[in-house]
C-alpha angles and dihedrals in degrees: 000000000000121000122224108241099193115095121218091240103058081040085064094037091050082052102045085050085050095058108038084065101053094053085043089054088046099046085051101047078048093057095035086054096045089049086052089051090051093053091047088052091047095059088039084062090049101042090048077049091054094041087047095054086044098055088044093055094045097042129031094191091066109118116249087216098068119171113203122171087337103306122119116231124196124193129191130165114229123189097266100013154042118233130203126182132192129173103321094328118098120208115202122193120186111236 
């Protein structure tokens, strides 16, 4: 007859170990893809802010007060620059 040399005790602590990485695994794919979200978001922001300067420059009559994807853009013409701002970030373009 064979004995079983495994206790039940380091069965439930090889489980517990088990389980403690995979929730640390999971809890870090979720922060690595919210960062990532973040960053998109962030060139989202920049690109709106380019778009914004370009219609500006080919058409006087575009509003300065542009909504895009919920997100208010406001656009003012400076003396040597052009200004953008969205939300608290402020986007400068030399003229």
């Amino acid at each position: 007859m064979k004995r079983n040399t495994r206790r039940k005790g380091y069965l439930l602590l090889e489980s517990l170990t088990a389980l403690t990485i995979s929730i640390l695994i999971i809890f870090t794919l979720n922060y690595c893809i919210n960062e990532q979200f973040k960053l998109l978001n962030s060139w989202e922001r920049k690109v709106n802010a380019d778009k914004i300067v370009l219609l500006h420059l080919k058409n006087k009559d575009v509003p300065n007060n542009l909504v895009i994807k919920g997100q208010e853009y406001y656009f003012t013409q400076l003396d040597d620059y052009y200004h953008v701002k969205v939300g608290k970030n402020d986007y400068k373009f030399k003229k």
